[in-house]
N, C-alpha and C positions, 0 to 999 in steps of 0.2 A: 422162510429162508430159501434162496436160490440154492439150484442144484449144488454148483461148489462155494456158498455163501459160509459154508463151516470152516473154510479154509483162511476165511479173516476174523473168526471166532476168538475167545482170550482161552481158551479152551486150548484152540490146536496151536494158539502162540507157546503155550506152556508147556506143551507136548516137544515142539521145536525146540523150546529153552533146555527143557530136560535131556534130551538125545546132545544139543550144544556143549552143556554142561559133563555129562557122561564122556564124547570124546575128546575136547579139551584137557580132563582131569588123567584120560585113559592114554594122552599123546606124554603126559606130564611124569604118568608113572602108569607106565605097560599092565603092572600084576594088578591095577586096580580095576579092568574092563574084566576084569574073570568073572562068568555069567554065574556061577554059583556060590561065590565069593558076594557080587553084590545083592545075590535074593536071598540072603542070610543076614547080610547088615541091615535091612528092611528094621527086622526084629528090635535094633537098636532104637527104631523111632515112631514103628508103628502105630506106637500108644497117642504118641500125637495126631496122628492124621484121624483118628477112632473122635478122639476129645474134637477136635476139629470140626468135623462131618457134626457133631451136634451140635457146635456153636454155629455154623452157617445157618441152620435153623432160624435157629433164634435172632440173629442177625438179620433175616430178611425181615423180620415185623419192625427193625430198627433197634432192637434190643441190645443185651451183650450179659453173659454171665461168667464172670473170672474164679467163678468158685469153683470149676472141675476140676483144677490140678489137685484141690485139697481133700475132694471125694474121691480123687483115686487112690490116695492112701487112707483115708479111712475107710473105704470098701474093703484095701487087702487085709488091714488091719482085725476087719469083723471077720471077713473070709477066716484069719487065720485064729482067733479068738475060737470061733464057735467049733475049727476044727479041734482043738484042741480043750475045749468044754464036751465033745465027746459027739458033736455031728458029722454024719456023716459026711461026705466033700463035698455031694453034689444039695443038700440042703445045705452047708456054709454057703454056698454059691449063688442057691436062692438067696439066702437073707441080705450078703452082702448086695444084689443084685436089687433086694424090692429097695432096700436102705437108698442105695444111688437114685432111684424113683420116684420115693418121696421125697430125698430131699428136697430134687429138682423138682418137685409137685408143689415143696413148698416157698420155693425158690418164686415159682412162677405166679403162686397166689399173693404173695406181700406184693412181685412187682405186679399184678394186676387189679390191685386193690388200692393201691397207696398212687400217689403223683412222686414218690420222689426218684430218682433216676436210677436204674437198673444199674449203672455202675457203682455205685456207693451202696445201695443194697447187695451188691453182690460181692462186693468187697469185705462190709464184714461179718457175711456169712465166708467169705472164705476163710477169716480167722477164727470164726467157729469153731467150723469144720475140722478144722488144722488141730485147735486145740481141743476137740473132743476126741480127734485120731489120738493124739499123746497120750491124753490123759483117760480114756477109755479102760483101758486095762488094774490102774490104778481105782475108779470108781469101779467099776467091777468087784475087785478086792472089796472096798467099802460096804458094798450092798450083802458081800455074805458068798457071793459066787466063788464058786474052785474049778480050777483045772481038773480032766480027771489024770494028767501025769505029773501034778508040780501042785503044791499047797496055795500058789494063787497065781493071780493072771498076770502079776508088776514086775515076774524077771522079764516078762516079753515087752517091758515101757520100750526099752531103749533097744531092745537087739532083735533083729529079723525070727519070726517062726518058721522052724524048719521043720523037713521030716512030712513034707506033703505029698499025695500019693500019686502018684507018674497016671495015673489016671485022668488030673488035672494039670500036672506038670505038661505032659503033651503036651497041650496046646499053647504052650510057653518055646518047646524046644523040639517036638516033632514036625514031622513035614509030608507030605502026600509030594510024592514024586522028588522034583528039584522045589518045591514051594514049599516056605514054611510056614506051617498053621497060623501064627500072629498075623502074617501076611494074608493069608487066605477069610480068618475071622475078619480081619478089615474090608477086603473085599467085600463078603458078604456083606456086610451094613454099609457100605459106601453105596453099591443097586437097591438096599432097600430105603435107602435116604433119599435117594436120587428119585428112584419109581413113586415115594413121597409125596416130593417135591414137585415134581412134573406131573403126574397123572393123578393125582386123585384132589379132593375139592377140600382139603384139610391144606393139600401145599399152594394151592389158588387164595387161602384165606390167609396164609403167611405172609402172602404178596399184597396182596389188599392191605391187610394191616399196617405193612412196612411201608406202603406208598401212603396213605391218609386213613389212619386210626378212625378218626371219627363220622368217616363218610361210609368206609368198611361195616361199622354199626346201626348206620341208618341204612345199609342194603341189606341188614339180615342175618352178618355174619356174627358168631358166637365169640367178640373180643378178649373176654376173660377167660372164657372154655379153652378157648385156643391156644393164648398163652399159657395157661398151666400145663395144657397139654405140651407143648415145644419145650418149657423148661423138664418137664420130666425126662421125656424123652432125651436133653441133654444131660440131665442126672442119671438116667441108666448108663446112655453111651461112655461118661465120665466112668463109671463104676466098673464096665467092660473095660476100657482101657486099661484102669486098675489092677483088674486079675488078669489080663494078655502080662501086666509087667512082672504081675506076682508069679504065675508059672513058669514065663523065660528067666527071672531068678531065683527061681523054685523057694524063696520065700517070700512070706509075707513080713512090710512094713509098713509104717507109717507116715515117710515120707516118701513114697515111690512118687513118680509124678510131680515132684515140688517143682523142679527147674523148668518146668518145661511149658510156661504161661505164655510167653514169648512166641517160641514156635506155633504153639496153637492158632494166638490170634495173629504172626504173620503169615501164617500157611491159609487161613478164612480169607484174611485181605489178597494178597497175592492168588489166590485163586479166583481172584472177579468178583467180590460179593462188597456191596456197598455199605459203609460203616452208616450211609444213612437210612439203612433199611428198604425194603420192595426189590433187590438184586441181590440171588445168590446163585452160585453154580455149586450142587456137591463134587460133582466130577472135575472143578477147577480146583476146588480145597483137595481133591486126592491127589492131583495133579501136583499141585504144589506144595504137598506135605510131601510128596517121592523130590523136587527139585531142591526144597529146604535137607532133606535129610541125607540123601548122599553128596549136597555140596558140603556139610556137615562131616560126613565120611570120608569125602575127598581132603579136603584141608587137615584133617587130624593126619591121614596117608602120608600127606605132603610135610609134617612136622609140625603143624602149625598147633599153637595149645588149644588147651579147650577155654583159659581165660578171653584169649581172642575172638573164637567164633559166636560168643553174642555182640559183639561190637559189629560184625559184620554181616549177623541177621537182624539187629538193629537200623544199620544204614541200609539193607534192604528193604524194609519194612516202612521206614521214612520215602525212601525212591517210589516203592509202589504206590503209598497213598499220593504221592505227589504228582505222579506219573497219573494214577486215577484221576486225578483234582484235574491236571492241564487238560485231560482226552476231554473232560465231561466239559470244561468248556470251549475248548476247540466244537464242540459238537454242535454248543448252542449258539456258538459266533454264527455256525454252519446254517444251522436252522432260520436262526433271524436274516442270513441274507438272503435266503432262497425264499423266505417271507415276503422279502421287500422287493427282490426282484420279481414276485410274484401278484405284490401289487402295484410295482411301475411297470409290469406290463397288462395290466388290465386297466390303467390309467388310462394308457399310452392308447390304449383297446380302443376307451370311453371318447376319447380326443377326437380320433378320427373321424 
């Protein structure tokens, strides 16, 4: 990249959209540009950019897995189980956390063992997931397990666990300086997805994958390793996102995360990353988990319901891939003329 070649990046386009979008909404309605007013509403959607940053992964091999929204409530859900069978908070945290792990371990093993497409495998693992989060507390009962404050675990089917210890709450609703921890936990895994993706030969093998699977295998690279590996890794970050929602609403549930399938995969897409695999930017998907989320915060500001705002993260989502679809072939209209005038002028060479 040329010295200022990051200046026509989709990276610093998004950067521009966001400050665009910020004073636009901040001309619209003054109280909403208040600097610590908007790094508190962060918290409101951070859990998606966290689910995000592990989908771009997996996207780059070409992939795609819709089953985080339903391990982030089954994570809180264990989280809140095991606190309440009598572990400590910071082992409920492990378990909930290896649980996101494997499942994404085993998310990644069917799709890298089978031909059949990662979306329909991951589809009904997401209704698993979803009905193993409900009904969890219920089998529990069955097996013999008790609470050690309530004679079983099936008052907690349908209503939030509470009474979790501001030890783990922090990082739900504490904040270091004017930043709040949800925001700051994000940070943190967005550099170390990023530092991933870029520098090490695990995020080089992501790219390989996503551009041609099976040329990727005859240079060497570990195809199935690899994918188990990126689907876990999305299984844990799924699972994080789950407990940033469970401590900013200081309980655990089993639907936290349900709504929020949508924004994930338009914040992946809308950040640069190709639904056909071989192209991702983590720092486009942060970028545009911050553009989706306070255009989100802006419009509720402004009146608007929350029935509407997927209709119009929606037609964004249709814009972007479309908007992708026309660039990529503007690019190779581009390619092929410079080809051709490259061999009518070596023709032209040949003539003389």
């Amino acid at each position: 990249m040329t010295r200022f070649g990051w200046l026509k990046s989709w990276e610093f386009m998004l950067l521009v959209a966001l400050v665009v979008e910020l004073a636009v909404l901040g001309m619209i309605n003054p109280a909403f540009l208040n600097v610590q007013n908007l790094l508190f509403s962060t918290s409101d959607f951070v859990h998606v950019i966290i689910a995000a940053v592990g989908l771009t992964l997996i996207i780059m091999t070409g992939g795609i897995d819709i089953s985080g929204v339903s391990l982030m409530g089954l994570a809180s859900i264990i989280l809140g189980l095991s606190f309440v069978a009598g572990a400590p908070i910071w082992l409920a945290v492990a378990v909930a956390l290896g649980v996101g792990l494997l499942a994404g371990a085993f998310n990644g093993t069917v799709v890298a063992n089978t031909d059949v497409n990662p979306l329909v495998i991951t589809l009904a693992l997401l209704f698993f997931y979803s009905g193993l989060a409900t009904g969890l507390p219920t089998l529990l009962d069955m097996l013999g397990f008790k609470a050690y404050n309530a004679g079983g675990f099936e008052a907690y089917q349908y209503e939030g666990i509470n009474g979790l210890p501001k030890s783990f709450t922090w990082f739900g609703t504490g904040r270091l300086g004017w930043v709040p921890m949800p925001l700051v936990v994000t940070i943190v895994l967005t550099l170390i997805a990023g530092w991933l993706l870029k520098h090490t030969r695990f995020g080089r093998f992501l790219q390989l994958i996503g551009v041609n699977p099976e040329a990727a295998r005859y240079t060497g690279v570990p195809v199935k390793r690899t994918l188990i590996t990126v689907y876990a890794i999305n299984g844990f970050a799924a699972a994080v996102a789950g407990l940033v929602l469970t401590a900013y609403f200081t309980s655990a549930r089993s639907d936290l995360g349900s709504e929020a399938l949508l924004n994930i995969i338009t914040a992946v897409v809308l950040g640069g990353s190709s639904i056909y695999g071989g192209e991702g930017s983590v720092l486009g998907t942060f970028l545009a988990g911050l553009v989706l989320g306070f255009l989100r915060q802006g419009l509720l500001s402004l009146g608007i319901t929350s029935d509407v705002v997927p209709v119009i993260v929606g037609g964004l989502l249709i814009g972007t891939v479309a908007a992708r679809i026309g660039m990529s072939a503007l690019q190779r209209k581009r390619a092929n003329r410079a080809a051709y005038e490259t061999e009518r002028g070596a023709m032209a060479a040949i003539g003389e």
